[in-house]
C-alpha positions in Angstrom: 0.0 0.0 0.0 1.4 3.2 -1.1 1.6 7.1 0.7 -1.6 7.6 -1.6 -4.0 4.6 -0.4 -2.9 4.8 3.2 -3.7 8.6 3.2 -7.4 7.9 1.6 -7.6 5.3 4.3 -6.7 7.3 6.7 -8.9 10.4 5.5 -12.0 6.8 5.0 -11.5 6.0 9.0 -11.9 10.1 10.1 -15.2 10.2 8.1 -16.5 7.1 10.1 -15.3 8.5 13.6 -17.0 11.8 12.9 -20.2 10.1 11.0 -20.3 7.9 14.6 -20.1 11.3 16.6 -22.9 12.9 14.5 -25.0 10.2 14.9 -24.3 9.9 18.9 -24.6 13.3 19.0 -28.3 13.0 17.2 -29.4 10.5 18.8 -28.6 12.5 21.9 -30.5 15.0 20.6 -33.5 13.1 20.4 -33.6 11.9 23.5 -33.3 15.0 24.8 -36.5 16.2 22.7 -38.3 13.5 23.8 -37.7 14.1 27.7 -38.8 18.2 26.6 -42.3 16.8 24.7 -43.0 14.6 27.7 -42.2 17.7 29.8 -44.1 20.0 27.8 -47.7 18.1 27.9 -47.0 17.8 31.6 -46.5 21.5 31.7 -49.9 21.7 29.9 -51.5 19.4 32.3 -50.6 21.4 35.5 -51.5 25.2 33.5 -54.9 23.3 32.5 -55.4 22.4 36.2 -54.2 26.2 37.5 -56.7 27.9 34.9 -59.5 25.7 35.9 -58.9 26.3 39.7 -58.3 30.0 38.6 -61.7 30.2 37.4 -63.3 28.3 40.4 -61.7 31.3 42.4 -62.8 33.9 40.4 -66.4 32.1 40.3 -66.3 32.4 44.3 -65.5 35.7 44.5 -68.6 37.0 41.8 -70.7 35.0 44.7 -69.3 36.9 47.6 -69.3 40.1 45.3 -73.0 39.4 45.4 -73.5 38.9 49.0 -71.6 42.0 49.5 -74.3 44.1 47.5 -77.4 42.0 49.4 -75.8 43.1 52.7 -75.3 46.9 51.7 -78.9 46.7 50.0 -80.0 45.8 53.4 -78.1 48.1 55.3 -79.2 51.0 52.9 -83.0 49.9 54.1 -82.1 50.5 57.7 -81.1 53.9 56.6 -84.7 54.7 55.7 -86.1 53.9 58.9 -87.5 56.5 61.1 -85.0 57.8 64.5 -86.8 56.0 67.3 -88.2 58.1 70.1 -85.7 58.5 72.8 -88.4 59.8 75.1 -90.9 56.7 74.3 -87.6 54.2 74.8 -87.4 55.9 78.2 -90.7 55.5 79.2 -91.0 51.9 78.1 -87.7 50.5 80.1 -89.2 52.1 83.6 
């Protein structure tokens, strides 16, 4: 074998070693892909879960918000009643 064919060989076996890095190297990449698109839908689980407990939350408040306006609508009524009679209070608690 001459300076020629060992040199073509030589240049044959770096090709391989650097085709067997790209590959490790991709299938590295894969698995790391993989690991992020089972990640990712868990991700989407737990914002699915937070939205719907997010709404829940804002559902309860809209109720309270409600109660709150019963309570002052009431309160508002007391407003309109007439000043009891200090003098009649007296008299009654002889």
């Amino acid at each position: 074998a001459g300076p020629t064919s060992t040199t073509a060989f030589l240049n044959s076996l770096q090709m391989g070693f650097r085709t067997l890095a790209i590959q490790k190297q991709t299938s590295a990449i894969w698995d790391l892909l993989e690991s992020v698109k089972s990640e990712f839908g868990k991700f989407g689980d737990v914002l699915a879960a937070t939205k719907k407990k997010l709404e829940s939350a804002t559902s309860e408040i809209e109720k309270a918000e409600t109660r709150s306006r019963v309570i002052e609508r009431q309160l508002k009524k007391m407003d309109k009643l007439p000043e009891p009679d200090q003098e009649a209070f007296l008299l009654t608690e002889e």
